[in-house]
N, C-alpha and C positions, 0 to 999 in steps of 0.2 A: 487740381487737387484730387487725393484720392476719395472712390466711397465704397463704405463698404457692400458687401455683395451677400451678405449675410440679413437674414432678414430682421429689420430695429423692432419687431413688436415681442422678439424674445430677447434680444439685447439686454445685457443684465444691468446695466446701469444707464437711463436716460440724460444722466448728465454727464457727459463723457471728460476725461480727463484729453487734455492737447494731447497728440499722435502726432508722429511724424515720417508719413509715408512717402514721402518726397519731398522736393525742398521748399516748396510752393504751398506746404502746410502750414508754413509759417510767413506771416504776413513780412511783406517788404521792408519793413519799420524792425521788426524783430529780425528777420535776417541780418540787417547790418547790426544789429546788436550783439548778435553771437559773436560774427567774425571781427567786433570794437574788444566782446570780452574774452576770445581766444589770444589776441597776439597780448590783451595785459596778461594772463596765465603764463603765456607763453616768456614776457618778459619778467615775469614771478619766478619761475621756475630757472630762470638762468642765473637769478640773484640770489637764488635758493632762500625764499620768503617762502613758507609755509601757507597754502589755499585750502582748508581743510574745510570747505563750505557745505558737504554732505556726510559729514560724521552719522555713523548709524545706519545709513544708507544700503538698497543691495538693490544690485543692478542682474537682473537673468537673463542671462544670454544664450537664445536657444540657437542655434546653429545647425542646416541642417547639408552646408553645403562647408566646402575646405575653407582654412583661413589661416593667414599670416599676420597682418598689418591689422586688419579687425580686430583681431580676437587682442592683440598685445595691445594696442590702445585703446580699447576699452577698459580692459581690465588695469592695465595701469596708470589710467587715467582717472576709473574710482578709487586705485590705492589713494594718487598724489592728494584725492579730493575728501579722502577722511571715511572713506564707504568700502563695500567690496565687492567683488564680481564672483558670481556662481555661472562657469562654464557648464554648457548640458550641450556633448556634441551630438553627430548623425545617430550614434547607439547608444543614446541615453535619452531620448526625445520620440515621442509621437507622433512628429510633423508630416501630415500625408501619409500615416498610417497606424492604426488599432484607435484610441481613444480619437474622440471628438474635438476638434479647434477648440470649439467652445469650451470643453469641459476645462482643457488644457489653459485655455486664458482665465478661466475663469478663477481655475485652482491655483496658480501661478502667482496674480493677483492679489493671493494671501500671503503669500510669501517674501514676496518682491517690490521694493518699490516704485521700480522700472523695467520694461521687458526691452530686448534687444533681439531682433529675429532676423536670420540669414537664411535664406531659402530661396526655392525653385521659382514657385505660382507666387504671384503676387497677390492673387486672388486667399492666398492664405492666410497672408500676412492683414490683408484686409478683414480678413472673418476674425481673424486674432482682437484685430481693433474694436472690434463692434463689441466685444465680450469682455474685455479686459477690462480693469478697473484703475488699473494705472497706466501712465505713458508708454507708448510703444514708440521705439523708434527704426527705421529699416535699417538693416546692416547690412544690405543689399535681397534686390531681388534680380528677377529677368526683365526686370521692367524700368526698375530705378534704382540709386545708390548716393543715395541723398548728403549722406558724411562725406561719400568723396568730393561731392561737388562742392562743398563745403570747404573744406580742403584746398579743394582750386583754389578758391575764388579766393581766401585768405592768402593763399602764394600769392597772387597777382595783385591782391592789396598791396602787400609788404612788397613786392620787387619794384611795383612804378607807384608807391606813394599813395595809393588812391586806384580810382575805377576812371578820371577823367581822360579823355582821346586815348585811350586803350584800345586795341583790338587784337582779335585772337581767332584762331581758323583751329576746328577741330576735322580731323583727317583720318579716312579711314573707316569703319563700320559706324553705322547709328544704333551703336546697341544699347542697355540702361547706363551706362556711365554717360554717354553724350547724351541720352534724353535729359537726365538731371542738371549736365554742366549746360545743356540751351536754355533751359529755365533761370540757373542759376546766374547766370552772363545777366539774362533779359532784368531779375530783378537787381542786379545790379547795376544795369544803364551801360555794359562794356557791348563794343560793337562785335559780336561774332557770325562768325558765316562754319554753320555746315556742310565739311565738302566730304561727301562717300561714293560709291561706282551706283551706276543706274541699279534699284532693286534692291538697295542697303539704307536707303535714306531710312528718317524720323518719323514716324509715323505722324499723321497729318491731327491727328487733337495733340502730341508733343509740342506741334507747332503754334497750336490756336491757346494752350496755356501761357507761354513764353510770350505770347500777342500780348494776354490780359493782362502781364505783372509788366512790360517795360517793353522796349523795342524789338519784336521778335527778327532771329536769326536771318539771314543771308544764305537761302542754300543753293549749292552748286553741286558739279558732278564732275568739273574741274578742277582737276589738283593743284594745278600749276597757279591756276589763277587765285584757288584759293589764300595759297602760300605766299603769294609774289609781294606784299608788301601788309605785311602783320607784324603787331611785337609777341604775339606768343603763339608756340605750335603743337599742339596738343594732339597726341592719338592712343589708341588702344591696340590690345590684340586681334585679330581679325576674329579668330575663331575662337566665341567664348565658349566655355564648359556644356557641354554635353551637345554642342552644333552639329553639322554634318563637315565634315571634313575638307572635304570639295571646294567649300565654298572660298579659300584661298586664291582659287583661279582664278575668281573675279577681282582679286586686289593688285593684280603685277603691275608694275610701274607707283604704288602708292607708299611706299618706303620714304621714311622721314628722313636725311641723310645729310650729313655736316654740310653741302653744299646748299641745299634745300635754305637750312637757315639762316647761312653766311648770306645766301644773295637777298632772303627776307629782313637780313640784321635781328634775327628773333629769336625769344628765350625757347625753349623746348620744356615741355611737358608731358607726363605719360604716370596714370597713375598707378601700373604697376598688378602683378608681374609683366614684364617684358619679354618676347619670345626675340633676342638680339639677331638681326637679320633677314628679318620679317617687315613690321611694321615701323622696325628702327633699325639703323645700323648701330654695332658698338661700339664705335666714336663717336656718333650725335648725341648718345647718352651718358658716354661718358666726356663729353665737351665740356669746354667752362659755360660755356652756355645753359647748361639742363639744370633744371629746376627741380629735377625728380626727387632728391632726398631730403631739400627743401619742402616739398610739398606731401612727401610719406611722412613726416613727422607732425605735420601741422594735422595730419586726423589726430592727432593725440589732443590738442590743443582745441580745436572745433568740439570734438567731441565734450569733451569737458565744459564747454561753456552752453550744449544745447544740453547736457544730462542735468546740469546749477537751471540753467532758462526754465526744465520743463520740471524740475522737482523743489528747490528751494523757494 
């Protein structure tokens, strides 16, 4: 779990409202309860029964990095739920430069019922928390991305029923999306194995958090072996936002590829954007196989049921 790095003796509030800086913020008992009250949302909204459980509500979304999938299910996630979303992107925001975290959480806090923060330093998003007086939740950082893992983990409920003899191999970089989906697996009891090239794995406390909530991960540096018999295949882009370039040449041979999951019999997963050709080919993605727009729409649904968890 996260802490902050900000120091608590000027912390503006010593009772701190729940945060949610990764997924492991929230105890294993409440994890399964979001992902119990996302898919009813989710089965609400297909019947078109109105969930309007945060009337009044305003959600701040400071953002200081690009967004597609974020920023639209957030924000229409407080419409569906009776509240509203105030977008603040890279030019309308302080984050990492002129006013102070603090000042900014602090002030924010009056206006907002909940903060939603998308940024670089994770280390910011933490000072954010120490000061803020309502719930913060990450909308990603460099470290974690906590909704998505969310996300997953709600697809793979819904496709096998449950989390029982499930397993799933994530492939490819260990960067914050697979630190949160290893936690996220662990508190759920599903067997996963981390497989990335020598020099891209998990950083080794990702590993020793994933221990404390459930069965931690399986890591390898083997693709093949990874793959060779899972039901689900999860990977990301090699090269996240602002990486070094280069570091592509350490992934050939690690491409998800319709063969890959015919001979594992495995759903595919990838949370998106996709660089097609890269770490996926575009038949694996677009196969009857892939889970992908399955599992992009269900942050609308996750999201919704941690913003009711952490405010109603």
């Amino acid at each position: 779990m996260s802490t902050p790095t900000s120091d608590p003796s000027t912390a503006a509030n010593p009772q701190q409202p729940q945060h949610v800086l990764d997924v492991d913020d929230l105890s294993v008992e409440t994890f399964h309860d979001v992902l119990a009250d996302a898919a009813n949302y989710e089965h609400m909204l297909a019947a078109g029964n109105p969930h309007r459980e945060l009337p009044e509500h305003t959600l701040g979304m400071l953002f200081e990095k690009p967004s597609t999938r974020t920023r639209m299910s957030f924000e229409t996630g407080m419409t569906q739920l009776g509240g509203h979303a105030v977008f603040l992107g890279p030019d309308a925001t302080h984050l990492g430069h002129g006013e102070p975290l603090k000042d900014t959480a602090r002030a924010l806090s009056g206006y907002a019922d909940a903060l939603a923060i998308r940024t670089f330093d994770h280390a910011a998003i933490e000072t954010i928390a120490a000061y803020a007086d309502v719930p913060v939740v990450n909308a990603l950082t460099d470290d974690a991305h906590p909704c998505q893992a969310l996300a997953d983990l709600l697809t793979i409920r819904e496709t096998f029923d449950g989390f029982d003899d499930v397993s799933v191999a994530w492939v490819g970089d260990g960067n914050n999306v697979a630190a949160s989906f290893a936690v996220a697996c662990a508190m759920a009891g599903v067997d996963c194995t981390i497989a990335t090239p020598d020099g891209h794995g998990l950083d080794e406390s990702v590993l020793e958090r994933a221990a404390a909530v459930g069965p931690a991960p399986t890591v390898t540096s083997d693709f093949q072996a990874a793959v060779s018999d899972v039901d689900v295949v999860e990977t990301d882009v090699w090269v996240s936002m602002g990486e070094d370039d280069s570091k592509r040449d350490d992934f050939d041979g690690w491409t998800v590829t319709e063969d890959v999951l015919e001979a594992a019999d495995a759903q595919f997963m990838h949370c998106l954007p996709a660089n097609r050709g890269e770490e996926v080919t575009d038949a694996a993605i677009e196969s009857d196989r892939s889970l992908v727009w399955q599992q992009a729409e269900n942050r609308l649904h996750v999201q919704k049921a941690l913003l009711v968890e952490l405010l109603a």
